[in-house]
C-alpha positions in Angstrom: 88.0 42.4 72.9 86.3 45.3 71.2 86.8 48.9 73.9 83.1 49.9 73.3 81.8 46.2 74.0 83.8 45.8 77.1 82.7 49.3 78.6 78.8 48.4 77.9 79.4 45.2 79.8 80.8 47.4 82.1 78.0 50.0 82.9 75.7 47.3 82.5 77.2 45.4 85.2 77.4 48.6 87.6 73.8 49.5 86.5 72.4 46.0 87.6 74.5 46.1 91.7 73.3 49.6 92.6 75.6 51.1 95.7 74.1 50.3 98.9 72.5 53.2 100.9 74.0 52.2 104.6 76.9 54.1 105.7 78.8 52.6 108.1 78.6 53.1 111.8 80.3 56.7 112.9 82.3 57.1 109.6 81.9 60.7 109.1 83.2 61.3 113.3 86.0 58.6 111.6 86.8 60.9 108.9 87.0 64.5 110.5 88.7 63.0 113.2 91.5 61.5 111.0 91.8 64.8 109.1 91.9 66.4 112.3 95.2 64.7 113.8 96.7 65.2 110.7 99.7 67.0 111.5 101.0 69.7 108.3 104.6 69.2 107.7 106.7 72.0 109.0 109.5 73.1 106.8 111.8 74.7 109.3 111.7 71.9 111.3 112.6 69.4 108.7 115.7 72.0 107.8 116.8 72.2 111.3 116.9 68.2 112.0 119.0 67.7 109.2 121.8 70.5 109.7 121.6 69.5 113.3 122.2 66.0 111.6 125.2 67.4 109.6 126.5 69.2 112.7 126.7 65.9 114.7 128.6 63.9 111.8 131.3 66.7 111.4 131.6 66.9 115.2 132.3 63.2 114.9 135.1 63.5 111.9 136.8 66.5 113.8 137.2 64.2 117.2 138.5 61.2 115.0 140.7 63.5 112.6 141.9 65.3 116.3 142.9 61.7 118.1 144.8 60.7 114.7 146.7 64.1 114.7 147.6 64.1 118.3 148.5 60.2 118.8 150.1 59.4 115.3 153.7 59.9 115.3 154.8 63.1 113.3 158.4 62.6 111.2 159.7 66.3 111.6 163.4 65.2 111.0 164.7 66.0 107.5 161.8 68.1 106.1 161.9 71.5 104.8 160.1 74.2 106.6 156.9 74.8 104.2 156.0 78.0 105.1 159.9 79.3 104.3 159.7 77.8 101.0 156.3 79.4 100.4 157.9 82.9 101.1 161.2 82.3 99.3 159.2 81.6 96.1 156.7 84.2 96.4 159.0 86.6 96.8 162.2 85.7 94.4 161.3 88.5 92.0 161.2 91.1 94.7 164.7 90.1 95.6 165.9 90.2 92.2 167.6 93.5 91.2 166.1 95.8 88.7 168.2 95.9 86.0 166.0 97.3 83.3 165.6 100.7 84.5 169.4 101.8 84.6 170.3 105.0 83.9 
């Protein structure tokens, strides 16, 4: 169907059902009072609910991660002291001797 055809059937249409002049009963009081109670969004409040949010679910993982530390057994038998091994490497050129400086 031709655009131009269609849109004078259109207006023709509109032209011939005229908008009816009755308003509804108390719509403008309906209106003002909707836009009234409508509440504006308040940014800092949407921040805090969601780090308090984030603070609760990391308070859960540190209890769970806290019982499975303390009740799992710990094999501390044959293992190497990390912290010693740390330091030995770190410092195995300190404790070599200087040999390129000898007068």
């Amino acid at each position: 169907m031709n655009l131009a055809e269609l849109e004078k059937k259109l207006l023709a249409a509109a032209r011939a059902n005229p908008p009816a002049d009755r308003v509804p009963y108390a719509f403008e009081k309906r209106i003002t009072a909707r836009l009234k109670t409508r509440t504006v969004l308040d940014r800092w409040a949407v921040w805090s609910q969601a780090l308090w949010r984030g603070a609760a679910g990391s308070l859960a993982v540190l209890v769970v991660l806290g019982a499975c530390s303390f009740f799992l057994p710990q094999n501390n038998g044959g293992g190497n002291d990390l912290s010693q091994d740390f330091e030995n490497t770190m410092l195995a050129s300190a404790d070599q001797p200087d040999t390129d400086n000898a007068w």
